[in-house]
KEMAR-736551 format. One line per 4 residues: number of its first residue (from 1); their letters; for each residue y, z, x of N, C-alpha, C, CB. Coordinates in steps of 0.2 Angstrom, whole numbers, plus 5000, padded with zeros to 4 digits. Glycine has a CB too. Example, Ala and Ser with C-alpha at 12.3 -4.5 7.8 and 13.67 -1.06 7.14 Angstrom:
BEGIN
1) as) 4972,5039,5066,4978,5039,5062,4984,5039,5066,4978,5045,5057; 4989,5035,5064,4995,5036,5068,5000,5039,5064,4997,5029,5070
// end
This chain:
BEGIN
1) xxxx) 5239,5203,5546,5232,5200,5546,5228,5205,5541,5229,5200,5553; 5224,5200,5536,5220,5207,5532,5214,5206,5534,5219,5207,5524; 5208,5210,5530,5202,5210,5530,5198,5205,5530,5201,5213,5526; 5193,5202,5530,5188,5195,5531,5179,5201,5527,5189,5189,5544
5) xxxx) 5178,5194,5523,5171,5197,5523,5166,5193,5528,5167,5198,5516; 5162,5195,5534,5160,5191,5537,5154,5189,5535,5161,5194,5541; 5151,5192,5530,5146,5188,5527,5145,5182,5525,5146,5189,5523; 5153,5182,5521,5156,5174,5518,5156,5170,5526,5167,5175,5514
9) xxxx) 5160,5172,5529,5161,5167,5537,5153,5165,5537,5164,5171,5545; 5149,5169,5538,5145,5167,5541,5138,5164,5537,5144,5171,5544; 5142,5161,5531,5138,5157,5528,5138,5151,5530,5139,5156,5523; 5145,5149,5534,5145,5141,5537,5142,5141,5541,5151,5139,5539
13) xxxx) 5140,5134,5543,5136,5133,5551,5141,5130,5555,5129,5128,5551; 5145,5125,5551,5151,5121,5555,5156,5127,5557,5155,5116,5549; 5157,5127,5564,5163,5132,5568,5170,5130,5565,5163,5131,5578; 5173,5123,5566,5177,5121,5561,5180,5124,5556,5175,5118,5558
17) xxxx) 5175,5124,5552,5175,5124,5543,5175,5133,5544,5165,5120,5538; 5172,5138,5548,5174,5145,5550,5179,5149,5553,5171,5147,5552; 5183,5144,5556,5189,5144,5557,5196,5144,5553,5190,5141,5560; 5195,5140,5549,5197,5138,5542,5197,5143,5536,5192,5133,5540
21) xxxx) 5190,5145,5536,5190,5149,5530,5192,5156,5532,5181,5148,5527; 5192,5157,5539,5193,5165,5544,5200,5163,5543,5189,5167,5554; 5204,5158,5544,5212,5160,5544,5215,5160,5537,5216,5155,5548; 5211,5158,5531,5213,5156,5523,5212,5167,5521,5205,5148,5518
25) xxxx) 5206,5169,5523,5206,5175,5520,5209,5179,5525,5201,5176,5518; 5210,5178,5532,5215,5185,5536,5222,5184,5535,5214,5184,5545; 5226,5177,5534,5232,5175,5534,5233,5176,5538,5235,5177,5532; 5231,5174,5544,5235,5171,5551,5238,5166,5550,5231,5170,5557
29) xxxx) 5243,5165,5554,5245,5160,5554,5244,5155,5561,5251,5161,5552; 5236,5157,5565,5237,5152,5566,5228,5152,5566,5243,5152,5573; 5224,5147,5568,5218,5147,5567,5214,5148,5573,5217,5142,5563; 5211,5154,5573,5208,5157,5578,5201,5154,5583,5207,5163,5575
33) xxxx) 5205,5154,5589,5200,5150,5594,5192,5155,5595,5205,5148,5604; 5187,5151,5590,5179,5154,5593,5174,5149,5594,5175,5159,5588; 5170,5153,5599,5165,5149,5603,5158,5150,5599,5164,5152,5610; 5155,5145,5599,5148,5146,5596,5143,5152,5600,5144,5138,5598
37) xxxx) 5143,5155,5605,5140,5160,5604,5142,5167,5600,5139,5160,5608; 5149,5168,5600,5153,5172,5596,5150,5173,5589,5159,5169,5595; 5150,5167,5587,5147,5163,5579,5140,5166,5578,5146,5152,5579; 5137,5164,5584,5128,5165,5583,5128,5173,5583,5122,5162,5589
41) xxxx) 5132,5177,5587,5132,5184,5589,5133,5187,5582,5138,5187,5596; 5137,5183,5578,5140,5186,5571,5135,5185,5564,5147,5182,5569; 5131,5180,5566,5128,5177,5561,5119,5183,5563,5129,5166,5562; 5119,5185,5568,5112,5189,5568,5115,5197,5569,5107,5186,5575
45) xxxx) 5122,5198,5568,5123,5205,5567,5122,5203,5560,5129,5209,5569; 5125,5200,5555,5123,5198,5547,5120,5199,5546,5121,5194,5543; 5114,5196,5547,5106,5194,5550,5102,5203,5548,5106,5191,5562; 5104,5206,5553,5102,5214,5552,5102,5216,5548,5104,5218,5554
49) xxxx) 5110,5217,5547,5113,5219,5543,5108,5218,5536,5119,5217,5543; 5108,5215,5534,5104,5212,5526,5098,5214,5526,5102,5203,5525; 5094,5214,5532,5089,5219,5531,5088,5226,5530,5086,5219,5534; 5096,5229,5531,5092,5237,5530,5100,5236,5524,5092,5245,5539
53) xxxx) 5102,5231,5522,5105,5236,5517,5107,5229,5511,5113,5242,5521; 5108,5230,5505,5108,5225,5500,5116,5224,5497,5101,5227,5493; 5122,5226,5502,5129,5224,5499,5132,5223,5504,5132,5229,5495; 5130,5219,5511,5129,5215,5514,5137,5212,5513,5124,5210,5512
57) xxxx) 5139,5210,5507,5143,5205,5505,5149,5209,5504,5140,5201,5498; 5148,5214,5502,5153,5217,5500,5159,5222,5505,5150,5220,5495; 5156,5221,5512,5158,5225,5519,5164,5219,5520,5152,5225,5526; 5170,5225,5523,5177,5220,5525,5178,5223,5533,5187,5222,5519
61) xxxx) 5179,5219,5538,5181,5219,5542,5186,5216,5546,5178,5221,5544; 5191,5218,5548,5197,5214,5552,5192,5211,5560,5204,5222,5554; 5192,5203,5560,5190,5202,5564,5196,5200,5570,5187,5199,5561; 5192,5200,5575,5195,5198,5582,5202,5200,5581,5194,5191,5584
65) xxxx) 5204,5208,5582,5210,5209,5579,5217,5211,5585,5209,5215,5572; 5218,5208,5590,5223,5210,5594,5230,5214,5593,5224,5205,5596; 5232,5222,5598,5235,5225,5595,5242,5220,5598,5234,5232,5596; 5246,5219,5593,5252,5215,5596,5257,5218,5603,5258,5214,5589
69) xxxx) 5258,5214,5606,5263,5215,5615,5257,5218,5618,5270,5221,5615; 5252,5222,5617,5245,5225,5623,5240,5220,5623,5241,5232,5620; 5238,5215,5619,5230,5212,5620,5227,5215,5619,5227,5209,5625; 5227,5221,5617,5220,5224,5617,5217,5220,5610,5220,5232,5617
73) xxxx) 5210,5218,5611,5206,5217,5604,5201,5219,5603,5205,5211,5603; 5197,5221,5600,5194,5223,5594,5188,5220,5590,5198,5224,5591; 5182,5216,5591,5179,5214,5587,5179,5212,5579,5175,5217,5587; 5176,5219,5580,5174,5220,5571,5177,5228,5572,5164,5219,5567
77) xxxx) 5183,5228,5565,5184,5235,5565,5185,5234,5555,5192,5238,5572; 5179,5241,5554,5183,5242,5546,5187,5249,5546,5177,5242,5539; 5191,5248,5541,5198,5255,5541,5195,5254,5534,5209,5255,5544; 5194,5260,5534,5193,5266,5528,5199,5272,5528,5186,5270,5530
81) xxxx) 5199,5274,5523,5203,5281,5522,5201,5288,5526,5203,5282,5515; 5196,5287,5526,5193,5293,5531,5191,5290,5539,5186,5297,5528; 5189,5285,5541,5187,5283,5545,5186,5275,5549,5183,5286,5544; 5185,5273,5556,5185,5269,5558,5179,5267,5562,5188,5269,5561
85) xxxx) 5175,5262,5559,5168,5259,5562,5171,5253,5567,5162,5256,5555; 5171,5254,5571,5172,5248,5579,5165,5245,5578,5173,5251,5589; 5164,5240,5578,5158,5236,5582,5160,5230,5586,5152,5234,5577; 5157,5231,5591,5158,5226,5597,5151,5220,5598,5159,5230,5604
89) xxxx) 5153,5214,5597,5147,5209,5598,5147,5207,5604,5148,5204,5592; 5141,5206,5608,5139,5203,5613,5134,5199,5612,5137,5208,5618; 5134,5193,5617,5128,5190,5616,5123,5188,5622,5130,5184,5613; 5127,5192,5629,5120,5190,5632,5120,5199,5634,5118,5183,5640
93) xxxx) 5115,5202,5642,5115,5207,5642,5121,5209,5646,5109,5209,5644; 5124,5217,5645,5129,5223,5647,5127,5227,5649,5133,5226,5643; 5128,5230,5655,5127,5237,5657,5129,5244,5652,5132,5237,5663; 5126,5246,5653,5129,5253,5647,5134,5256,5648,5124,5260,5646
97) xxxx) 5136,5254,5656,5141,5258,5659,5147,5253,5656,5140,5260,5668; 5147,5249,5655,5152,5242,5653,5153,5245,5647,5147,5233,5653; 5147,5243,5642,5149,5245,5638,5152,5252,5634,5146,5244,5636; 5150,5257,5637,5154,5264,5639,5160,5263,5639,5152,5267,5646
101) xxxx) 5162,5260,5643,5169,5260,5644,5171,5257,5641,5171,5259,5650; 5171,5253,5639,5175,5247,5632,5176,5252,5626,5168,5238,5629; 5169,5255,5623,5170,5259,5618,5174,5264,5618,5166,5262,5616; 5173,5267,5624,5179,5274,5627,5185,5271,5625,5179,5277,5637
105) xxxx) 5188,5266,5627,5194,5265,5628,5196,5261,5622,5196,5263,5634; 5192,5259,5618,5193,5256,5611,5196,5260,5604,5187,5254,5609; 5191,5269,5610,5190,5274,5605,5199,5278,5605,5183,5281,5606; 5201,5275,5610,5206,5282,5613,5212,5274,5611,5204,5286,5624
109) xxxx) 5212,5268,5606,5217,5265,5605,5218,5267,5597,5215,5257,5607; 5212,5268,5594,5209,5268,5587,5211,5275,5584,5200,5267,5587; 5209,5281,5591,5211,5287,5586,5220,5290,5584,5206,5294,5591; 5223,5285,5587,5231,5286,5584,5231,5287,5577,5235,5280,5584
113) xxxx) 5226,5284,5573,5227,5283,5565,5222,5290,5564,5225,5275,5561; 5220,5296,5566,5219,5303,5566,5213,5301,5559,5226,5309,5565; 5208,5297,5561,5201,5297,5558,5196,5298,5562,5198,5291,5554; 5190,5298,5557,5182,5298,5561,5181,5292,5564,5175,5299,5555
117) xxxx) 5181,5289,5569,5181,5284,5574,5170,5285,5575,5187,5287,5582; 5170,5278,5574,5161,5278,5574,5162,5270,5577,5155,5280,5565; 5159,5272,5584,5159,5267,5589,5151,5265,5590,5162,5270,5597; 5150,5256,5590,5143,5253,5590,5147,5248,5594,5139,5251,5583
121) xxxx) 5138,5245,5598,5139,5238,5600,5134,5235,5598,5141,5236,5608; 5134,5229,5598,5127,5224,5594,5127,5219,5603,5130,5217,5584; 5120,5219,5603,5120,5213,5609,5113,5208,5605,5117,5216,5618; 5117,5203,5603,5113,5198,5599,5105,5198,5602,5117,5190,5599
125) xxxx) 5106,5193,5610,5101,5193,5615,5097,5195,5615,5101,5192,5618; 5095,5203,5612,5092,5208,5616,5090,5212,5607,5098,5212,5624; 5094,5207,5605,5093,5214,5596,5093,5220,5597,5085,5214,5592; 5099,5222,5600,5101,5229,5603,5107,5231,5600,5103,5229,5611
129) xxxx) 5105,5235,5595,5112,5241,5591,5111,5249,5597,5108,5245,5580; 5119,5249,5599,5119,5253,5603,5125,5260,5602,5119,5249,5609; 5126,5265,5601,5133,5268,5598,5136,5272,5605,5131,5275,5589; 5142,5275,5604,5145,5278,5607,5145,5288,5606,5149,5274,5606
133) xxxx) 5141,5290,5609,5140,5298,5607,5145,5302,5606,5136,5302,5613; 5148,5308,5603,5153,5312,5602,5154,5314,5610,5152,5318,5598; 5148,5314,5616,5147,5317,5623,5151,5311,5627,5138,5318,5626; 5152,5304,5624,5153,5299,5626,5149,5297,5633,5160,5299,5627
137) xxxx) 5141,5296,5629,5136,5293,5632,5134,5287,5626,5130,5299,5635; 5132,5282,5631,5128,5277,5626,5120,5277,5625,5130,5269,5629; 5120,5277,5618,5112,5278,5615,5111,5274,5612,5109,5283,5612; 5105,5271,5611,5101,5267,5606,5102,5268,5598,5093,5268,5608
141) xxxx) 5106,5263,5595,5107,5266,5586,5101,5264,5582,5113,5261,5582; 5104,5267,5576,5098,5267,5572,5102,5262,5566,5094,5276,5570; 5099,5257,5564,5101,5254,5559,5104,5257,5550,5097,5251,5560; 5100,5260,5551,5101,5267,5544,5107,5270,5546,5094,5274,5545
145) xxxx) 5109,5272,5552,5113,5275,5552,5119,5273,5551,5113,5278,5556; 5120,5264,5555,5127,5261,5556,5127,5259,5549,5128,5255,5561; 5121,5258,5544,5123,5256,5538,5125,5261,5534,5119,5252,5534; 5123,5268,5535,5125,5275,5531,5137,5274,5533,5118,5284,5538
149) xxxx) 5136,5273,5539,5144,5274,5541,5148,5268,5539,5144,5275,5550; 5143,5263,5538,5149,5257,5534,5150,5258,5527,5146,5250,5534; 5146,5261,5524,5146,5264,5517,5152,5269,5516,5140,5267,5515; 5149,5273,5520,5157,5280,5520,5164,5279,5521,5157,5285,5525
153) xxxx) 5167,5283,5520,5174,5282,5524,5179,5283,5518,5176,5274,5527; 5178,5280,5510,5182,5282,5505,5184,5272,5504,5190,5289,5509; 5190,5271,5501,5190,5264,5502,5193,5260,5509,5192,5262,5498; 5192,5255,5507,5193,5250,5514,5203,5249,5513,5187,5241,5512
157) xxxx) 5206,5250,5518,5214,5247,5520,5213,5240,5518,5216,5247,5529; 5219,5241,5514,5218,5232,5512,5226,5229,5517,5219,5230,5499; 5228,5232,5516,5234,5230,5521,5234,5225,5527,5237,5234,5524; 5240,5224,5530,5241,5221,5535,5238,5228,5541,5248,5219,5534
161) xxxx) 5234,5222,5547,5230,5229,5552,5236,5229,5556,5221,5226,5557; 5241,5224,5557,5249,5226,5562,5250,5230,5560,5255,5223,5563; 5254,5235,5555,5256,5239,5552,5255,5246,5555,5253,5238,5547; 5247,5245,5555,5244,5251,5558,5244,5252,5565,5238,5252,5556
165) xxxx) 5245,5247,5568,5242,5248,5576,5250,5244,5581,5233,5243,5578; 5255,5248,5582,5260,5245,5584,5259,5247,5593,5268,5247,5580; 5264,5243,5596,5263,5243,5603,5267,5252,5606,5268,5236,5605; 5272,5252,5603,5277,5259,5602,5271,5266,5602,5282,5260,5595
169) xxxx) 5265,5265,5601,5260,5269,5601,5255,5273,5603,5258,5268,5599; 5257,5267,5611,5253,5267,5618,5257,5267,5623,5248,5262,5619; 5263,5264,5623,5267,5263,5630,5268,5270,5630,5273,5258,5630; 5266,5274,5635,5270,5281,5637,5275,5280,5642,5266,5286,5639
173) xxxx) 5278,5284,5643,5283,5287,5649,5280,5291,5654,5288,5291,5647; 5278,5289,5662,5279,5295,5663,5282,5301,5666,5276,5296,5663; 5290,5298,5665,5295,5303,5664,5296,5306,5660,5300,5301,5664; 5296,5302,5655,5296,5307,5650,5290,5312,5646,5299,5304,5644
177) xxxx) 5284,5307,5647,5278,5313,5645,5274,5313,5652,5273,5310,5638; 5277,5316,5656,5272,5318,5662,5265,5320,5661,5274,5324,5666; 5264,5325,5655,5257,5329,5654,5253,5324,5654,5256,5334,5649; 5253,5317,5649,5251,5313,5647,5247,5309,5653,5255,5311,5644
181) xxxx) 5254,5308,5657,5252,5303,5664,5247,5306,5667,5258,5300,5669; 5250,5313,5669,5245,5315,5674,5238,5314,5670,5247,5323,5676; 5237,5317,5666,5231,5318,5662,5228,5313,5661,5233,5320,5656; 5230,5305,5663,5227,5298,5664,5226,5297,5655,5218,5298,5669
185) xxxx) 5231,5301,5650,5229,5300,5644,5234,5293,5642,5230,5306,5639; 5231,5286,5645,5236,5280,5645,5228,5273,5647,5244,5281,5654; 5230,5268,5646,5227,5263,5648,5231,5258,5648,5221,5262,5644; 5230,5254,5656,5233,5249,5656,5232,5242,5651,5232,5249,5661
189) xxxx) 5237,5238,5649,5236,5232,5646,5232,5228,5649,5243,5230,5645; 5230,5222,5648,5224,5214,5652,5230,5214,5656,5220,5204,5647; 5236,5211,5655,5239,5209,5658,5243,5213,5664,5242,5206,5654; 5245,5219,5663,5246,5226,5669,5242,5227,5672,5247,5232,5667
193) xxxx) 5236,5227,5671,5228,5227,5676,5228,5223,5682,5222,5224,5673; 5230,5215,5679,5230,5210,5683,5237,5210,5688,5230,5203,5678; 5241,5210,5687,5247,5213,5691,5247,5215,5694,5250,5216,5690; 5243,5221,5691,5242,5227,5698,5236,5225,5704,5240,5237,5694
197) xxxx) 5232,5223,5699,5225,5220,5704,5228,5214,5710,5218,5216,5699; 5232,5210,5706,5236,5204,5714,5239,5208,5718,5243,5197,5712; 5246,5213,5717,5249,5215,5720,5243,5220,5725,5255,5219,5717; 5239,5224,5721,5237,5229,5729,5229,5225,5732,5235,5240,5727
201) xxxx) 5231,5217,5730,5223,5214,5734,5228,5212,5740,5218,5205,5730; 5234,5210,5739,5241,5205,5743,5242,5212,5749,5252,5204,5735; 5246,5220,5746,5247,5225,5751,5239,5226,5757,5249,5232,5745; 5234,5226,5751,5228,5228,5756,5227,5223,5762,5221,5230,5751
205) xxxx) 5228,5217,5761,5228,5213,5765,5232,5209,5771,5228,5211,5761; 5240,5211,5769,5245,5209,5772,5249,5216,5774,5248,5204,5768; 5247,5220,5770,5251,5228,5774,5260,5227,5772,5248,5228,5787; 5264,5222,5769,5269,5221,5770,5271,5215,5765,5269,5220,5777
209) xxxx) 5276,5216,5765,5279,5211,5759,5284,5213,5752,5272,5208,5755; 5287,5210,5748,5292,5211,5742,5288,5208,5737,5300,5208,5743; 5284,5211,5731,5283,5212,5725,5288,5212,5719,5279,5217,5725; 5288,5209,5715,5291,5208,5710,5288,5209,5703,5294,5202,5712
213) xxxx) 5288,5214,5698,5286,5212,5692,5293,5213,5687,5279,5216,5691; 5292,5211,5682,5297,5212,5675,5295,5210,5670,5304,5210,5675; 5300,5212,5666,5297,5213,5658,5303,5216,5654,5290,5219,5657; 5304,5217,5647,5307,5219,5642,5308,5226,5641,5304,5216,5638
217) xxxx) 5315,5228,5639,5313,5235,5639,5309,5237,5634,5318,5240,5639; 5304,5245,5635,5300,5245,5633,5293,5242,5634,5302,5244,5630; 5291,5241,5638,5286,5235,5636,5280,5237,5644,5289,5226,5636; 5281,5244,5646,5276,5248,5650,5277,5247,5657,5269,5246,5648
221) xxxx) 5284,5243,5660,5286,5244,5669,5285,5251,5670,5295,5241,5672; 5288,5255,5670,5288,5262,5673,5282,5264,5675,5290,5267,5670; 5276,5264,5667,5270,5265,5668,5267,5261,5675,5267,5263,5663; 5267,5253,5674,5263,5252,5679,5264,5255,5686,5261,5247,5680
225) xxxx) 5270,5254,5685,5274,5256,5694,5272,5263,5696,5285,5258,5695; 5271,5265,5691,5269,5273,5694,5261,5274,5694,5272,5279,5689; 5257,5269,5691,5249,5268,5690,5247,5265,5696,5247,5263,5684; 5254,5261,5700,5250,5257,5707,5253,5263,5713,5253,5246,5709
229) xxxx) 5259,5265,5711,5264,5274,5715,5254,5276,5715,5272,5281,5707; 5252,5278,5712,5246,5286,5712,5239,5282,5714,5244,5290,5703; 5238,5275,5715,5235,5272,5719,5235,5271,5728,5234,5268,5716; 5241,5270,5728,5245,5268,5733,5245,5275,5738,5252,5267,5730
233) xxxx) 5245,5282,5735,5248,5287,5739,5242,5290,5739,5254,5290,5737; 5234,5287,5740,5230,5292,5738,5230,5297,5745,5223,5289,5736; 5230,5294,5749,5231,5295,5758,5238,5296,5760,5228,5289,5764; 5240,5292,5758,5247,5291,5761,5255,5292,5758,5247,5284,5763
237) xxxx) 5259,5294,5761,5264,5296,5754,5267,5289,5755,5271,5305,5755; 5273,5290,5748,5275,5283,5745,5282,5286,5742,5268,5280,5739; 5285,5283,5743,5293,5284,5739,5296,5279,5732,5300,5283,5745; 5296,5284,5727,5299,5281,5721,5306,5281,5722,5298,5284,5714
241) xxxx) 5310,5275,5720,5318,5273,5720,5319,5272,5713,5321,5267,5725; 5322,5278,5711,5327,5277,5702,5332,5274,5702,5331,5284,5697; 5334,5269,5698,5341,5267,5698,5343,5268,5693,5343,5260,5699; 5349,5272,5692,5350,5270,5684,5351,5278,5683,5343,5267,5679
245) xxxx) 5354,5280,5676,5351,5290,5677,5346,5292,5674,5355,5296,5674; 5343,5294,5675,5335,5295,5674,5333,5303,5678,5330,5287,5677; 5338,5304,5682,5337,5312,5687,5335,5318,5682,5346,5315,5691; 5336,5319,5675,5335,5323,5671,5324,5322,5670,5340,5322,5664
249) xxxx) 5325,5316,5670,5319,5314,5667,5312,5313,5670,5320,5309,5664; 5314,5313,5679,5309,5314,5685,5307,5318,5688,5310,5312,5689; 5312,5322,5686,5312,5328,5690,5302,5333,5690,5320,5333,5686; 5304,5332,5683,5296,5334,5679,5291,5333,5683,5294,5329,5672
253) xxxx) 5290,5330,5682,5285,5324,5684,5285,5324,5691,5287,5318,5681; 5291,5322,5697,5290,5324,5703,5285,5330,5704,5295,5325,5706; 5290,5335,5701,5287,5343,5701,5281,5343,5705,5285,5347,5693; 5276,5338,5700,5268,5340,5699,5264,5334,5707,5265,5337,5689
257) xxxx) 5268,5328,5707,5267,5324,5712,5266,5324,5721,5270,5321,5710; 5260,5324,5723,5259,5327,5732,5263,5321,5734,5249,5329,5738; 5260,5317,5733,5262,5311,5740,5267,5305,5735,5253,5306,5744; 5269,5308,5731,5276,5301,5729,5281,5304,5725,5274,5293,5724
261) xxxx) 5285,5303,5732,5292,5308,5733,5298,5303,5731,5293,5311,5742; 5301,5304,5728,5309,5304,5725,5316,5303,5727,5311,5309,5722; 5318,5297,5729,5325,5293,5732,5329,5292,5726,5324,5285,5736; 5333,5294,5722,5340,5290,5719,5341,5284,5724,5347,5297,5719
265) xxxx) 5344,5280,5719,5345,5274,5720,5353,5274,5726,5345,5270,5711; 5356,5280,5723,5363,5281,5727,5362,5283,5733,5367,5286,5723; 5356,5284,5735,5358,5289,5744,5351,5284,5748,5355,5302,5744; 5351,5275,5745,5349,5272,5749,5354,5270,5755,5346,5268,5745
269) xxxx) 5352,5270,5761,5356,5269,5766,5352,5266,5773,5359,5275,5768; 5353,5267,5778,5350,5266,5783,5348,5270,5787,5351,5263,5786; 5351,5276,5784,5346,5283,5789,5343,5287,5780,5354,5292,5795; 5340,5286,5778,5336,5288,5773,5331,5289,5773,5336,5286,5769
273) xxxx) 5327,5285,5778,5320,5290,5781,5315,5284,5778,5319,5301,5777; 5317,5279,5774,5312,5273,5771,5307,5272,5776,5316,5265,5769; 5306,5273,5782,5302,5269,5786,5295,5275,5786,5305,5267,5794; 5299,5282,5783,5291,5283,5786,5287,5286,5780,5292,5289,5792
277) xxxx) 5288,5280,5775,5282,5282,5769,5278,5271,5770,5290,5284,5757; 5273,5273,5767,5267,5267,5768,5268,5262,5763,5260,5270,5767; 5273,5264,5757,5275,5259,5753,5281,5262,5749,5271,5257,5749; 5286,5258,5747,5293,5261,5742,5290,5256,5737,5302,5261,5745
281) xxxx) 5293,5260,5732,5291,5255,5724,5298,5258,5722,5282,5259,5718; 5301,5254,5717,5309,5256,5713,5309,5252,5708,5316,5253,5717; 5311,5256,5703,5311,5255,5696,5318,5254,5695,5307,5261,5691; 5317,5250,5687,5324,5248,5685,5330,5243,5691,5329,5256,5684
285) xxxx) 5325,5240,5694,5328,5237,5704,5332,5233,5700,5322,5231,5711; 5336,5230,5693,5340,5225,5692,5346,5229,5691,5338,5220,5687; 5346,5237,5693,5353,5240,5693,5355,5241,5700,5353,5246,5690; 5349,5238,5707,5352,5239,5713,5358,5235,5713,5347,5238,5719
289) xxxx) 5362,5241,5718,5367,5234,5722,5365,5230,5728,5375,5237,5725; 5369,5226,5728,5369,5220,5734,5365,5223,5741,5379,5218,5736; 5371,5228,5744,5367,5231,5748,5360,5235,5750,5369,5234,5748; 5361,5239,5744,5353,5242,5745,5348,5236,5743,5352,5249,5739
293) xxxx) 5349,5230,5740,5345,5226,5738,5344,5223,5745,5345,5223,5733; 5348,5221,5749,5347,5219,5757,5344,5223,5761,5354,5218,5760; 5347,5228,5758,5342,5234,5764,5334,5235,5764,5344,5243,5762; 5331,5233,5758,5327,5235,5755,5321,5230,5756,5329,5237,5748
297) xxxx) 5323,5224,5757,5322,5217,5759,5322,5216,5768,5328,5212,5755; 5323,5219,5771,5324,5220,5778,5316,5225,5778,5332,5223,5780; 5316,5231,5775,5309,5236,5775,5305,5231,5774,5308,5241,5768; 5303,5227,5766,5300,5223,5764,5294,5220,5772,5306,5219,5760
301) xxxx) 5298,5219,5779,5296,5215,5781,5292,5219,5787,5301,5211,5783; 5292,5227,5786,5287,5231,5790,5281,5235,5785,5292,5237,5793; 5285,5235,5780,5281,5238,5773,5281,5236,5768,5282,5244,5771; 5275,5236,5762,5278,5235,5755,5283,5237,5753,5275,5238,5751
305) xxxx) 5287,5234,5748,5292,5235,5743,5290,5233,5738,5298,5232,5745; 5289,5237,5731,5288,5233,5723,5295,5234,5718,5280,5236,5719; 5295,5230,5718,5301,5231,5713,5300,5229,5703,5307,5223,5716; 5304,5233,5700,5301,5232,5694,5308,5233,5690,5295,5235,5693
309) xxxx) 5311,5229,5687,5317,5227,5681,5317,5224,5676,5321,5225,5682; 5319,5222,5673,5320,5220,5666,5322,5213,5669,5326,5223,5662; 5317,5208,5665,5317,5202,5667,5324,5198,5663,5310,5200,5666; 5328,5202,5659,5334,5196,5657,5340,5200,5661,5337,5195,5646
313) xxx) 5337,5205,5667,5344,5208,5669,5341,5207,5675,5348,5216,5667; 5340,5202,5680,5335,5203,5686,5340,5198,5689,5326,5201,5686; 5343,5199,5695,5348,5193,5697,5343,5188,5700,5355,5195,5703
// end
C-alpha cells in the first residue's frame, strides 16, 4: 500500500468517489470501508492544517494502514527517513487517558523502524490537537509545532508501508524471550484481547470448564496462553503443560515465575497433583495423546482447562 495525499481525498464530498480515488492512489486492492464521520474528522484536520501552513498539498500519508496478521491500524502515519508523525483522528470526545494509551502503544508498534516517532491526536468536535509527551503524558499541541514535524524528517517512504511493518516483528516468545515478556514489552492483538476477555468472563463466572483456542504456527498462542497464565495466577497458582520439546526453552522463564509452575506433557497421569492448582492451561495440546487428553477433560469438570494448538493439527 503506498502513500495518499489527503488533501487530494478531501477535495471530494461524495464518500464514494473518496473511496475510489483512496484505492487508485494507495493500491489496495480492495476499496476501503469509511464512514462519513471519518471523512468529516479528515476534511477539518485539512481544514487546520491550511491555516498554519501553505503546502498543505504536498503532505503524503499512509492512510488507515493495518499491520498485516495483527489489526493493528494506524490513522494517518507519514514515514520519513528520519522520523514518524502518527496522527489519530477522532470525532467526538476521548478521555486523555484513552488516548494515552492508544498513542503509547502505537508508539511502541512504530518504534521497530528506530526513528523519531511524534505522536498527535486531532478531535474534530472539540478542535483539539493534542500530542503525546517524551514523559508519555498527553498535552495540548500547538499547531506550529505539528506543522514544524510534518516538514521534517528528510524525505517521505514512497514504498510499500507492508514492507516495513511485518507481523514477525511483534509476536514474541516468551520462552524464548522471557526478559521481554516479563518486562510486558508485548501487546496483545484486537483479536487475542477478545479471546482472552470471553475465556476469563466464562472462568470468572463458571469457575470450571475446557477452553479451546488455535491458530497457525507463529501467529502469537504461547503468548496469549501465558498473558491469560499471569492473569490467572495473580492469587492463585496455575500449571503450564508443554507438549512437545520445548524443556530447554521454559526453563528460563519458569526460573523467574511465583505462581505458574511447569508439568511436561510426559508425567501427565493421575497422581500428578492437577487438582491442586486453580487453572491448568497447555500449549501445543494437539501433540497430547489420547489419554492425557481424557484426563485432562475429566479436571476440566472441577477446574479450568485452556488448551491451545495449531489449528490444522487439532484432532
Amino acid at each position: 500500500m503506498k502513500s495518499v495525499s489527503i488533501y487530494t481525498l478531501t477535495r471530494n464530498q461524495n464518500i464514494s468517489c473518496v473511496q475510489k480515488l483512496e484505492r487508485q492512489m494507495s493500491g489496495r486492492g480492495y476499496f476501503l470501508k469509511m464512514r462519513e464521520w471519518e471523512l468529516d474528522s479528515m476534511k477539518a484536520f485539512v481544514r487546520e492544517l491550511e491555516t498554519h501552513m501553505d503546502e498543505v498539498y504536498a503532505l503524503w500519508f499512509f492512510y488507515s494502514f493495518q499491520i498485516p496478521r495483527l489489526g493493528k491500524e494506524f490513522d494517518l502515519l507519514q514515514i520519513r527517513e528520519d522520523q514518524i508523525v502518527n496522527v489519530e483522528l477522532k470525532s467526538g470526545a476521548v478521555s486523555d487517558e484513552a488516548l494515552r494509551k492508544q498513542l503509547i502503544q502505537n508508539r511502541y508498534y512504530l518504534a521497530v523502524q528506530g526513528k523519531t516517532i511524534r505522536s498527535y491526536t486531532y478531535i474534530s468536535s472539540q478542535n483539539r490537537l493534542v500530542r503525546l509527551t517524551n514523559h508519555d503524558r498527553i498535552v495540548d499541541a500547538d499547531w506550529e509545532q505539528l506543522c514544524a514535524d510534518l516538514r521534517d524528517g528528510g524525505k517521505d517512504y514512497e514504498g510499500d508501508v507492508e514492507e516495513l511493518f511485518q507481523a514477525e516483528l511483534y509476536l514474541i516468545s516468551p520462552l524464548t524471550e522471557p526478559e521481554r515478556f516479563l518486562n510486558k514489552e508485548y501487546f496483545l492483538t484486537a483479536q487475542q484481547r477478545d479471546i482472552e476477555r470471553q475465556i476469563l468472563k466464562k472462568i470468572r463466572a463458571e469457575r470450571t470448564g475446557a477452553y479451546w483456542f488455535t491458530g497457525l504456527p507463529g501467529t502469537g498462542k504461547t503468548l496469549l496462553l501465558y498473558d491469560i497464565a499471569m492473569k490467572l495466577s495473580g492469587k492463585q497458582r496455575v500449571c503450564m503443560i508443554h507438549c512437545g520439546e520445548s524443556k530447554k526453552d521454559w526453563k528460563r522463564l519458569h526460573e523467574r515465575l511465583r505462581r505458574v509452575e511447569y508439568l511436561p506433557d510426559s508425567e501427565i497421569g493421575a497422581e500428578c497433583g492437577l487438582e491442586e492448582y486453580s487453572a491448568v492451561l497447555v500449549d501445543e495440546a494437539h501433540l497430547l495423546e489420547p489419554g492425557a487428553r481424557e484426563l485432562l477433560a475429566g479436571i476440566s469438570t472441577r477446574r479450568p482447562v485452556i488448551f491451545s494448538g495449531d489449528c490444522e493439527d487439532m484432532p
